[in-house]
C-alpha positions, -999 to 999 in steps of 0.1 A, spaced: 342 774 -175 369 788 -156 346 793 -127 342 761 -127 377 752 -126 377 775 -94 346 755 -80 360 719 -85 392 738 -58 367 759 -35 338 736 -32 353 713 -9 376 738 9 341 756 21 324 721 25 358 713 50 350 746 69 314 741 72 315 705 83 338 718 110 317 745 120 293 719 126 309 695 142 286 688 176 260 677 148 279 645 142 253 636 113 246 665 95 281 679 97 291 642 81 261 652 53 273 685 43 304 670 39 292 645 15 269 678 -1 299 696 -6 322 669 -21 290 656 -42 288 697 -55 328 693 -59 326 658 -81 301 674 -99 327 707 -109 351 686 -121 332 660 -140 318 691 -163 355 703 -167 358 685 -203 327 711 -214 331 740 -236 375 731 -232 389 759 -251 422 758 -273 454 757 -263 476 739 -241 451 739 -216 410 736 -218 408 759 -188 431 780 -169 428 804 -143 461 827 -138 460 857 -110 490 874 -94 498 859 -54 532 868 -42 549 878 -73 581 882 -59 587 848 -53 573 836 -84 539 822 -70 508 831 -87 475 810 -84 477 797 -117 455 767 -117 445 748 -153 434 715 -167 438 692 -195 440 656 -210 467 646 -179 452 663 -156 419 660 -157 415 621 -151 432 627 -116 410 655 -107 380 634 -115 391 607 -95 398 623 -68 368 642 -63 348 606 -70 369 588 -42 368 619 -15 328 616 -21 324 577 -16 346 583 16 323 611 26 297 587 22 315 561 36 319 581 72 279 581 72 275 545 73 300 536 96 309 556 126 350 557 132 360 533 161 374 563 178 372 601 174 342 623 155 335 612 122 323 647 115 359 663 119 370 631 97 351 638 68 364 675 74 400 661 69 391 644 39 378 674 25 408 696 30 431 665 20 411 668 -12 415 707 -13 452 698 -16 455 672 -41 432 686 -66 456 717 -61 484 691 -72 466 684 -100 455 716 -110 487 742 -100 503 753 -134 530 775 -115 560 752 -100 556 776 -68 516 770 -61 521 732 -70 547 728 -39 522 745 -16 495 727 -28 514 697 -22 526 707 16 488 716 19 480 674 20 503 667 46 489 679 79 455 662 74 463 632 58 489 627 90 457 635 116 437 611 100 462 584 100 476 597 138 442 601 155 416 572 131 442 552 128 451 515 141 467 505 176 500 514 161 487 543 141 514 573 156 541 556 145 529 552 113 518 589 108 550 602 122 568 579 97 544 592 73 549 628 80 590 625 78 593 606 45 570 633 30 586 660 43 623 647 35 608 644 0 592 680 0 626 692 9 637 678 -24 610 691 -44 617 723 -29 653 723 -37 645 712 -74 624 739 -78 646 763 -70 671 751 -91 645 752 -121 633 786 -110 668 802 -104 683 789 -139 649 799 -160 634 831 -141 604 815 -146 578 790 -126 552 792 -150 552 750 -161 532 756 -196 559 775 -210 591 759 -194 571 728 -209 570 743 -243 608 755 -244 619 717 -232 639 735 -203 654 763 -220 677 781 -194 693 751 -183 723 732 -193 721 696 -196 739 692 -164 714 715 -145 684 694 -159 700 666 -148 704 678 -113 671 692 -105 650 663 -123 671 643 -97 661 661 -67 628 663 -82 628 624 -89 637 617 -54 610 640 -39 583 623 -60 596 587 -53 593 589 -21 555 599 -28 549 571 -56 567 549 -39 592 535 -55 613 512 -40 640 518 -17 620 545 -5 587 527 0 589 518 38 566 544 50 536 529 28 529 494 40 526 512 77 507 536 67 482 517 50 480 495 77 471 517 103 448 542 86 413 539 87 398 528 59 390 558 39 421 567 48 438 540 31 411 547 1 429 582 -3 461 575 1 462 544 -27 441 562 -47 451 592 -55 481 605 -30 504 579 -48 498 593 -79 510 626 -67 540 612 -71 535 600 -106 520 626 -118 548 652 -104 574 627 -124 559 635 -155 540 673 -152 569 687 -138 596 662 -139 599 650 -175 577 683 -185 600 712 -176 637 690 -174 633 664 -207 668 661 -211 678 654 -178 649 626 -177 661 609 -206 694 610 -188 683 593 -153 653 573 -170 675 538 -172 684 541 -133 645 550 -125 637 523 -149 663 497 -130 643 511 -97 608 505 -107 612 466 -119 629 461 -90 598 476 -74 579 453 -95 597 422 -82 602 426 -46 566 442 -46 554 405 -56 576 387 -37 569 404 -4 529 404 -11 534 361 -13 545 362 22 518 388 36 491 374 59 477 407 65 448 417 42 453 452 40 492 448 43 491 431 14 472 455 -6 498 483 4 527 464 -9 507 455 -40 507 488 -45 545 493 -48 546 465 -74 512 483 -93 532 516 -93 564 503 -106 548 493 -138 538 531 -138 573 544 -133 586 518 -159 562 539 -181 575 572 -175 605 559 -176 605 546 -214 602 580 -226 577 564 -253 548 577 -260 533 542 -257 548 541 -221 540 576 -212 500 569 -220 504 536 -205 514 550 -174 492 583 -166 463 549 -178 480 529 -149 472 558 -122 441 558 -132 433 521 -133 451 514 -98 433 544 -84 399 529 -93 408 490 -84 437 495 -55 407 517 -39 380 494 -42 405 467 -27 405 490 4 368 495 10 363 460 9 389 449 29 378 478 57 343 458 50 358 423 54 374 436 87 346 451 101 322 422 97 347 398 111 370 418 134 404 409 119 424 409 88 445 378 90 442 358 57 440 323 83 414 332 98 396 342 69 387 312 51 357 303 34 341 341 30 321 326 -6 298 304 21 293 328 45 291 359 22 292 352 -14 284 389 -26 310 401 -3 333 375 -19 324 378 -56 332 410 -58 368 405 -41 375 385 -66 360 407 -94 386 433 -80 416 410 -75 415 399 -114 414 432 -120 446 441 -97 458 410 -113 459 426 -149 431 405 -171 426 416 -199 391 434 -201 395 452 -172 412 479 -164 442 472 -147 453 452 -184 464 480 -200 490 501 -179 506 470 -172 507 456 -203 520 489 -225 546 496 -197 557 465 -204 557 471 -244 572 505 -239 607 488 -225 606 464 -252 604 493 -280 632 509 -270 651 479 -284 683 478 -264 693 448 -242 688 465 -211 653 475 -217 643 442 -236 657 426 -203 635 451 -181 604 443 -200 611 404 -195 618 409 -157 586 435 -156 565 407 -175 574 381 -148 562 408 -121 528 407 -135 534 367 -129 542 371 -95 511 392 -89 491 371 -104 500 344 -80 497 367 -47 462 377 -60 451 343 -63 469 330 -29 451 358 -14 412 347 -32 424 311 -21 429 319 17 403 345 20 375 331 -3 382 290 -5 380 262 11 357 258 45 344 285 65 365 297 96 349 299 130 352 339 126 336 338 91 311 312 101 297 329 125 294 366 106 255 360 101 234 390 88 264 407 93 274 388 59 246 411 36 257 434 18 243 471 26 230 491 3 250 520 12 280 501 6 267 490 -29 261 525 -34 299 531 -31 315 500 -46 292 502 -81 305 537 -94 343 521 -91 330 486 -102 314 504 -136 348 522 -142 368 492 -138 348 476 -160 341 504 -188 380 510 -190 389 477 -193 367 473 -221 375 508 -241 410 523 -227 406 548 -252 383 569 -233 410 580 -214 439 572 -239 429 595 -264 430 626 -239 461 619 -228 477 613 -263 485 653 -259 509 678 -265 530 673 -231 540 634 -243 547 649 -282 570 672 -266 588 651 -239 588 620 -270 602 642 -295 636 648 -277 
């Protein structure tokens, strides 16, 4: 199964090259695109077969560049593997995505390329086992995920993707400098083993300081609020599929770095600056909510949803519980699925009836009540009822603070609980705008443009099933994350 491990990283990195190659083809370069990432989805859906014993169910360790610690050490397990998953799933409905609807400007051949490679590097993220390897991988996303946004983007799409581009590389400067400091203090980058020995090597003060940089570096990914700005423009301006990625699954590169690398290899110094990331994310959770009631752009309100969505996650990691920890690698999941579906319809909305703007928007149910009915399927999901998936994160982030039984975190979990309030009315605000009430001239006037195509079906059902089947049994993914990386990081 190792091979296959190496498939799931190599499949789309050939299927970027080939849809490349092929370029003047504008079709078939955008179908072996969607072959390659349909081969790659497939890789790393059979990744859970044959797992073998041990920290990881499949690892793949070679030497690189030994001298500075970086070998191609790639693995996967219960923490991992969801992400993988998901974002070989979303990279394939946005390959398919590119062959229904042609870009408004540039090839949609080299855009499916991009999405490729952007996959290449998150599934690296996801996969890298060596602190060294996980920093390229994560440099690797940068470049096409900025030319996507820069050259498919919206009218004010270069600002955005320089924006983009500095945040992520002030943050990768941070990550870089953490690294060191983990690397210089332990003489090793291997992340199983400085997992396993909580740290050893470093003195309470050094954990502190390089799970700070490290923090900072993957806040800046999350977001987490003050560092959020780049995220709203971003999301904004991107193309759809674009904005698909980046909510689904380049957040949680951010999250997921927090706790794989963060809280794995520096425990003590997390339990140290958890109460000021935990201070950070509710705040997150608030102004997230409050800014979203103001929004009257569709998609701009989706983005800053997001900052609200992923301060319940960073609440969780914050806890140190394992209740929180669970709660929030259940969150990334949950948000990647719903927060990605909110994208692809609002790209749909937008394309049907050339703008955005929730006031001109009204009445969609009359004019196009499947289009409709499933926006609001997907908002009470965002929303966090319960029987769908976006319940749980939410709801055990919340619990998570109130566990830990102090006044400060009893009084985060209250102010966390009245986020969820505050999304709750911005989601329905939005189905009321959008949805309600009598059609506008713009909606009125979509026609057959209203019908739903199949090829869209195609892409929303996969994400509509696992909203649905999570919501309903969270333990399908709970109980393969309920591993040995949250008994370790808990037990200290």
């Amino acid at each position: 199964m190792n091979l296959v491990l190496v498939a799931a990283l190599a499949l789309p990195a050939v299927g970027a090259v080939a849809a490349f190659a092929v370029r003047q083809r504008n079709r078939l370069a955008k179908w072996v695109a969607t072959g390659f990432a349909a081969a790659g989805f497939l890789a790393a859906a059979a990744l859970p077969l044959a797992s073998g014993d041990g920290p990881m169910w499949h690892r793949v360790n070679l030497p690189w560049a030994q001298a500075i610690h970086l070998r191609f050490d790639i693995g996967v397990d219960g923490v991992s593997y969801p992400l993988i998953a998901l974002t070989a799933l979303l990279t394939l409905l946005c390959c398919v995505h590119t062959t229904i609807y042609e870009p408004a400007r540039g090839s949609g051949a080299v855009l499916a390329a991009l999405l490729l490679a952007v996959d290449v590097g998150i599934t690296g993220v996801f996969a890298s086992v060596n602190l060294v390897a996980f920093f390229v991988f994560f440099e690797i996303v940068l470049l096409p995920m900025w030319a996507i946004i820069h050259f498919w983007g919206a009218e004010d799409r270069r600002h955005a993707a320089i924006k983009f581009a500095l945040y992520t590389l002030l943050g990768s400067l941070l990550l870089l400098a953490g690294i060191f400091v983990i690397v210089g203090s332990t003489g090793t980058a291997d992340i199983v083993r400085l997992t396993q020995s909580h740290g050893a090597g470093m003195s309470p003060g050094t954990q502190v300081l390089a799970f700070s940089l490290l923090g900072i570096g993957f806040a800046i990914k999350a977001p987490l609020w003050p560092l959020h700005t780049w995220l709203p423009d971003a999301h904004t301006q991107a193309p759809t599929v674009g904005s698909v990625i980046l909510a689904g699954v380049l957040l949680k590169l951010g999250t997921y770095g927090l706790v794989r690398v963060g809280v794995g290899t520096t425990p003590d110094g997390a339990h140290r600056v958890a109460p000021v990331l935990a201070v950070l994310a509710v705040a997150a959770i608030l102004i997230g909510g409050l800014v979203c009631l103001a929004q009257n752009e569709l998609k701009r309100l989706i983005a800053y949803s997001s900052v609200g969505h992923m301060g319940f996650v960073l609440l969780g990691i914050a806890t140190m519980t394992a209740a929180g920890i669970n709660a929030a690698l259940f969150g990334n999941i949950a948000h990647g699925l719903i927060t990605g579906l909110l994208f692809f319809l609002a790209g749909a909305i937008k394309d049907r009836a050339g703008t955005g703007e929730l006031s001109k928007l009204g009445g969609l149910r009359n004019a196009a009540p499947g289009l409709a009915g499933i926006l609001g399927f997907t908002a009470l999901a965002s929303l966090g009822l319960p029987g769908l998936a976006g319940f749980w994160g939410e709801a055990f982030s919340v619990y998570g603070s109130a566990s830990r039984g102090s006044a400060l975190w009893i009084t985060l979990a209250v102010f966390a609980a009245l986020g969820a309030a505050l999304a709750a009315a911005y989601l329905l605000r939005l189905l009321r705008l959008v949805t309600h009430g009598d059609s506008s001239p713009v909606v009125a006037n979509l026609g057959s443009a209203a019908a739903l195509r199949r090829g869209e079906i195609a892409i929303w059902a996969p994400i509509t099933a696992g909203i649905l089947v999570f919501g309903v049994a969270p333990w399908l993914l709970l109980d393969g994350f309920a591993g040995a990386l949250i008994q370790q990081v808990v037990a200290r």
